[in-house]
C-alpha positions in Angstrom: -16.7 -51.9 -0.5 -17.2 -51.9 -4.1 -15.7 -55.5 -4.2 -18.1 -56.6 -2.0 -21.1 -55.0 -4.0 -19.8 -56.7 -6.8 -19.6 -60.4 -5.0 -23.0 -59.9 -3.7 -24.4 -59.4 -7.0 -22.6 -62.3 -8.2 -24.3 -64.5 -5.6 -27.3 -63.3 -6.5 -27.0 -64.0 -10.1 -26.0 -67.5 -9.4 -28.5 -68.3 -6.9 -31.2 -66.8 -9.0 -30.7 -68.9 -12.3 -30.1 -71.8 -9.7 -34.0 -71.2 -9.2 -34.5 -70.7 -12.6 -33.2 -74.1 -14.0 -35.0 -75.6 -10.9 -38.6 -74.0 -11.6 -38.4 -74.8 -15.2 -37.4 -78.4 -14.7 -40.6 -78.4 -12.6 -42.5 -76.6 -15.3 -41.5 -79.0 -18.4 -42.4 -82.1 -16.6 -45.6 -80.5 -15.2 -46.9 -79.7 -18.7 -46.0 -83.5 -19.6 -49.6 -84.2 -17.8 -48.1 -87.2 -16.6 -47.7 -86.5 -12.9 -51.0 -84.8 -12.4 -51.5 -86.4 -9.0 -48.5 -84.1 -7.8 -49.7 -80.9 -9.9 -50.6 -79.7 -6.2 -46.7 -79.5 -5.5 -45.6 -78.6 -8.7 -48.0 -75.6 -8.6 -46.5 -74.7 -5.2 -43.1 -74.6 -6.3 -43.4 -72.7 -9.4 -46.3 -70.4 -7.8 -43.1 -69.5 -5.2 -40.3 -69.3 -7.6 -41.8 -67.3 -10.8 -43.0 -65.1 -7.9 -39.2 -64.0 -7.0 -37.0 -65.1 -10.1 -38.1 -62.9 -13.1 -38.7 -59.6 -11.2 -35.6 -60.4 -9.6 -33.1 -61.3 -12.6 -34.5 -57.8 -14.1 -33.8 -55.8 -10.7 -30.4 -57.2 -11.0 -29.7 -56.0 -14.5 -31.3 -52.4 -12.9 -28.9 -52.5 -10.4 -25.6 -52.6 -12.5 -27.5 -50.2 -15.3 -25.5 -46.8 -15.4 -26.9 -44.0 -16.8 -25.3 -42.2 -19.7 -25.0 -38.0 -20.2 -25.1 -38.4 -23.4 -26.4 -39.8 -26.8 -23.6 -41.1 -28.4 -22.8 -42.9 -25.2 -26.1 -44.0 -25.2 -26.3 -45.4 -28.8 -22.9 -47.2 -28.1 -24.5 -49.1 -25.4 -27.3 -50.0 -26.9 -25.0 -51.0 -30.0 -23.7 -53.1 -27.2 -26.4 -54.7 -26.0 -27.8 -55.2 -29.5 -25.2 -57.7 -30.1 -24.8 -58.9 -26.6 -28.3 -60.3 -26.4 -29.0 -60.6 -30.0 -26.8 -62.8 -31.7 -27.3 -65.7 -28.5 -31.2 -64.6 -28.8 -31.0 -65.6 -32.6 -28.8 -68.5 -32.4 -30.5 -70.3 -29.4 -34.3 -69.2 -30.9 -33.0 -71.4 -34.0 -31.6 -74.3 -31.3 -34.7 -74.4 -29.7 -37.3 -75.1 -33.0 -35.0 -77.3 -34.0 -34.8 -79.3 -31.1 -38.6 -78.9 -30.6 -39.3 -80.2 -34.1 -36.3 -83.3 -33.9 -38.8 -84.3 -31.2 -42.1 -85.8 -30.8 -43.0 -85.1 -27.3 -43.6 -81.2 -27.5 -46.0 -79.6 -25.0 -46.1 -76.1 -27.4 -44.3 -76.6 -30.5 -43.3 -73.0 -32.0 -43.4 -73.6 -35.8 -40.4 -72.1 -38.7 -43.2 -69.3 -39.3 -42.9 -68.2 -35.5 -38.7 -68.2 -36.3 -39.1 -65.6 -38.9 -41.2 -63.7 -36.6 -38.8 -63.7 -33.2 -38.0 -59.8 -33.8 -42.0 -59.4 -32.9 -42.6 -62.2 -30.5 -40.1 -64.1 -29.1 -39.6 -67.9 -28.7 -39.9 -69.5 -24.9 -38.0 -68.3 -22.4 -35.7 -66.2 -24.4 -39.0 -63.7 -23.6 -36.1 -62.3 -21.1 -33.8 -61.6 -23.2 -35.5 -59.1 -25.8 -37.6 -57.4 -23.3 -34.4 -56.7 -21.2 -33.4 -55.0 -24.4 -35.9 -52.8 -25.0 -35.8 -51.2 -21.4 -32.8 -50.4 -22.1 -33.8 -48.2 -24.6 -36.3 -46.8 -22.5 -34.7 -45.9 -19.7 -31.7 -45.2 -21.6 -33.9 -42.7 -23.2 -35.2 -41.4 -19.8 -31.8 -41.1 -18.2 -30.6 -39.2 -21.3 -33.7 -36.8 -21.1 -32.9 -36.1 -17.5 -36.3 -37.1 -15.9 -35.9 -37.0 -12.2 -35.8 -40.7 -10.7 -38.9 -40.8 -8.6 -41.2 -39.2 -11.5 -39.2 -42.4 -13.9 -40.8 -45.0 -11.0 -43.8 -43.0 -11.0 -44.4 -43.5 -15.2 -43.4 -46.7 -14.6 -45.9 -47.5 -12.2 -48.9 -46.4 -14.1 -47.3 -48.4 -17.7 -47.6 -51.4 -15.3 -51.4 -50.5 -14.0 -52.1 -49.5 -17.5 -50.8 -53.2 -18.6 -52.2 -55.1 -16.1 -56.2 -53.2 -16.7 -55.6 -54.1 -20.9 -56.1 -50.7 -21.6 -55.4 -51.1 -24.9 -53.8 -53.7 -27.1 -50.2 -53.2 -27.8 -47.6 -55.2 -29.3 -45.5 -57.6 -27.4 -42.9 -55.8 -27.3 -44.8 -52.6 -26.0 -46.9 -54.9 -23.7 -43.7 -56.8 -22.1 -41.9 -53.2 -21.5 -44.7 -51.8 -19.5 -44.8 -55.0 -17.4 -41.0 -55.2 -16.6 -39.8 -52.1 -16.6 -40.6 -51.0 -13.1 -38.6 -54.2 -11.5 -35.4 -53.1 -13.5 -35.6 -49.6 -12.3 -36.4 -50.7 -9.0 -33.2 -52.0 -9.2 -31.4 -49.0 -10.3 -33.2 -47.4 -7.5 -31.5 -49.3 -5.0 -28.2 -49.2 -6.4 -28.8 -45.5 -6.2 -29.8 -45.1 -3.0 -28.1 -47.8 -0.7 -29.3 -46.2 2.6 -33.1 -47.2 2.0 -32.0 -50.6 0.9 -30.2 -51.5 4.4 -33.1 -50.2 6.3 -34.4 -52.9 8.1 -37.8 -51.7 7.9 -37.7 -51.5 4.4 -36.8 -55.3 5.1 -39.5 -56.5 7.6 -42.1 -54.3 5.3 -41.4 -55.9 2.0 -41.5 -59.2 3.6 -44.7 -58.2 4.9 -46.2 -57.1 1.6 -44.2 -60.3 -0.4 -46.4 -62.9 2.0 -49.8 -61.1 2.0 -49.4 -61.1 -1.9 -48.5 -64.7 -1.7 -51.3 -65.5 0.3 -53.6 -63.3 -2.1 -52.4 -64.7 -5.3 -52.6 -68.3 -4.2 -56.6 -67.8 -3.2 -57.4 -65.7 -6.7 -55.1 -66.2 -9.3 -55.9 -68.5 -12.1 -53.2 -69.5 -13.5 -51.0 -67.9 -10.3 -47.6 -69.3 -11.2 -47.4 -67.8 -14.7 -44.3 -65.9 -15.1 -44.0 -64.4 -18.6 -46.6 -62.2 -16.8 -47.8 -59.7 -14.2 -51.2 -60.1 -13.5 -53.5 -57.7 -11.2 -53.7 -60.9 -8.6 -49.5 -61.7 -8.3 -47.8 -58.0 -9.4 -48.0 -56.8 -5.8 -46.1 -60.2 -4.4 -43.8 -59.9 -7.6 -42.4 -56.3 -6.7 -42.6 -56.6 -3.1 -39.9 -59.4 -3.7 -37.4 -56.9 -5.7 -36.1 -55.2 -1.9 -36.5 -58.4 0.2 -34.1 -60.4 -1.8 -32.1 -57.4 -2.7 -31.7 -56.7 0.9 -30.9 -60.7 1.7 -28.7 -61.4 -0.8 -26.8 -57.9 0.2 -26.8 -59.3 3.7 -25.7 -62.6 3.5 -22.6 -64.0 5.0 -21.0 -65.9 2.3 -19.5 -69.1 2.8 -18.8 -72.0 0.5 -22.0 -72.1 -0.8 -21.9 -68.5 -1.2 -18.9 -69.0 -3.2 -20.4 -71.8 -5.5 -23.1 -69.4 -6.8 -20.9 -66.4 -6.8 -18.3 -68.1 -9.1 -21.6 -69.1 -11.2 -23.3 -65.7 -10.9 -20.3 -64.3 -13.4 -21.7 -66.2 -16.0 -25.2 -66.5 -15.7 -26.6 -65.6 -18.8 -24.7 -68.6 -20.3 -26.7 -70.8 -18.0 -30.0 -69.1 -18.5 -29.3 -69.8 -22.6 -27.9 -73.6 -22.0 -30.5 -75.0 -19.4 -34.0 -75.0 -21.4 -32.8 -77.1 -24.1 -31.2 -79.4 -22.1 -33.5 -79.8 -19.7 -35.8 -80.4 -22.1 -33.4 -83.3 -23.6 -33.0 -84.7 -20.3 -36.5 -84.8 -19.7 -37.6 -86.5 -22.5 -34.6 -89.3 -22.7 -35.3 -90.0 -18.6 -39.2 -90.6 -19.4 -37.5 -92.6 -22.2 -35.6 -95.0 -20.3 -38.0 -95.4 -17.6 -38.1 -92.9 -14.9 -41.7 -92.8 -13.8 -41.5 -91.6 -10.3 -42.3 -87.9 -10.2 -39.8 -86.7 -7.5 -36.7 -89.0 -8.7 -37.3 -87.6 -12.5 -37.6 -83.6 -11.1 -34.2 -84.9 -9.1 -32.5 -86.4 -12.0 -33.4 -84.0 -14.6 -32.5 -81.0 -12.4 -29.3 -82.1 -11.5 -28.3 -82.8 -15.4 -29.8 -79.9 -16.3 -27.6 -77.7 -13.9 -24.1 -79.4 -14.4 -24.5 -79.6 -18.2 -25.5 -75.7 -18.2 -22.3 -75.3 -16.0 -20.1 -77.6 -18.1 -21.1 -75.1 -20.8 -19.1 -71.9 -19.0 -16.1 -74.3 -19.1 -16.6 -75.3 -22.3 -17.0 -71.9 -23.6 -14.2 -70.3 -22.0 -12.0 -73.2 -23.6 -13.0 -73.0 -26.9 -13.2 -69.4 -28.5 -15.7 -70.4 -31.5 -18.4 -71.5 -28.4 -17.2 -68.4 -26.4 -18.1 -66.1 -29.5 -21.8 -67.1 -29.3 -22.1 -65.8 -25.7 -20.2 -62.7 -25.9 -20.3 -62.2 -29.4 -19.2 -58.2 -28.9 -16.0 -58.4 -27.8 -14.8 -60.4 -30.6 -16.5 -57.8 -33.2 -14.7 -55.2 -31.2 -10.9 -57.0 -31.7 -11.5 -57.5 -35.5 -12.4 -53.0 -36.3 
């Protein structure tokens, strides 16, 4: 049983980044304003995936969380996951100007002032990665203080409402939090009560709500395929898709495909650090060369994009000075 939790949540990790390479691919050469006769399709797309992917890939890291009793436990986690998402979020924040500013054709160029300020704002997509670590802390904090599960959903509920009416203005960090933290604990939620997850009305309900918000956010939302953000037109389409594809991916019947993105899923954050940068390489040398159809450059640069990212878990787990940078902890932990 607990083997296959542990390979459905593998799939879904690999599928999920999967989307993620694919909707930014979509993104980078939508924002090149070259192809604005097919911005109708790349807003579909990306409308569709930023809906599911974020709140999804922060459910996911919910659902493995485990609460701790007590606070040294706690602080050696989050020790942990300091370093864990740190040291890649700082290396790759560095690999990313510099790349932006080795090339000319930038569509927001983040300047060597906005490095020194990544422990404030962060650079790009790595957005994920130092939000992710401050709910840690939160609910780490909750968990330790014993507040009962549904009144932890409630308070996150009402950060979220009080995020998306701009209450007040907090910083990033404090704004992000309130915004995400409701998908990760849905996630714990689940994990913690497996019963409501199977439910198939749970299912047919969420798919329900997921559509109607789909359908709503595509009529009012303006821009409605931003991710970074929930937004009082898209949040309801954005949770809704936390138990549908919870319940699908813990439903499906995995074949080879299955085993493709499970064997992927095991080292996904690799992929989510590799594939912006190289996509963005791609991009740019494609254009260069000539590629000036629309759906053959999405094609092209998507597929590059993918098996260089994947390349890069081989390459890592060959060579121990590459492998440092992703799992930088338990090297630290072999040389006390």
């Amino acid at each position: 049983m607990i083997q296959k939790r542990i390979l459905w949540l593998d799939l879904a990790k690999g599928f999920t980044v999967f989307l993620v390479v694919l909707v930014h691919v979509i993104e980078g050469i939508y924002k090149t304003n070259q192809f604005q006769q097919y911005n109708w399709f790349s807003e579909m797309i990306m409308g569709l995936l930023f809906t599911v992917v974020m709140p999804i890939f922060f459910a996911l890291s919910g659902y493995v969380y485990k609460a701790l009793p007590t606070s040294k436990l706690l602080i050696k986690s989050l020790v942990h996951k300091l370093v864990s998402l740190g040291i890649p979020y700082i290396i790759f924040s560095v690999i990313y100007v510099s790349l932006q500013h080795m090339g000319s054709e930038v569509h927001q160029l983040s300047t060597w002032q906005d490095l020194g300020r990544i422990y404030a704002v962060p650079i790009g997509y790595l957005w994920y990665l130092y939000v992710l670590f401050f709910i840690y802390v939160l609910v780490g904090m909750m968990s330790l203080l014993k507040v009962p599960v549904f009144l932890q959903i409630g308070i996150y509920s009402i950060l979220l409402l009080l995020n998306l009416e701009h209450v007040i203005t907090m910083p990033y960090a404090f704004d992000r939090l309130f915004m995400w933290t409701i998908s990760f604990y849905l996630g714990y939620f689940f994990k913690e009560n497996p019963t409501i997850l199977n439910r198939r009305g749970l299912f047919i309900f969420s798919l329900t709500i997921f559509a109607l918000g789909l359908i709503w956010q595509f009529q009012h939302g303006d821009p409605w395929y931003d991710t970074n953000m929930m937004t009082r037109t898209d949040f309801i389409a954005k949770l809704a898709s936390v138990p549908l594809f919870l319940y699908l991916f813990s439903h499906v019947k995995l074949g080879k495909v299955g085993k493709y993105f499970i064997k992927y899923g095991r080292h996904s954050l690799i992929i989510y650090l590799i594939h912006a940068p190289v996509a963005s390489i791609v991009r740019v040398l494609l254009i260069k060369i000539g590629v000036q159809h629309y759906f053959l450059l999405v094609i092209l640069t998507f597929i590059f994009a993918w098996l260089i990212s994947v390349s890069a878990v081989y390459i890592a787990q060959k060579v121990k000075w590459i492998d440092i940078i992703f799992n930088p902890y338990q090297y630290l932990e072999k040389i006390k």
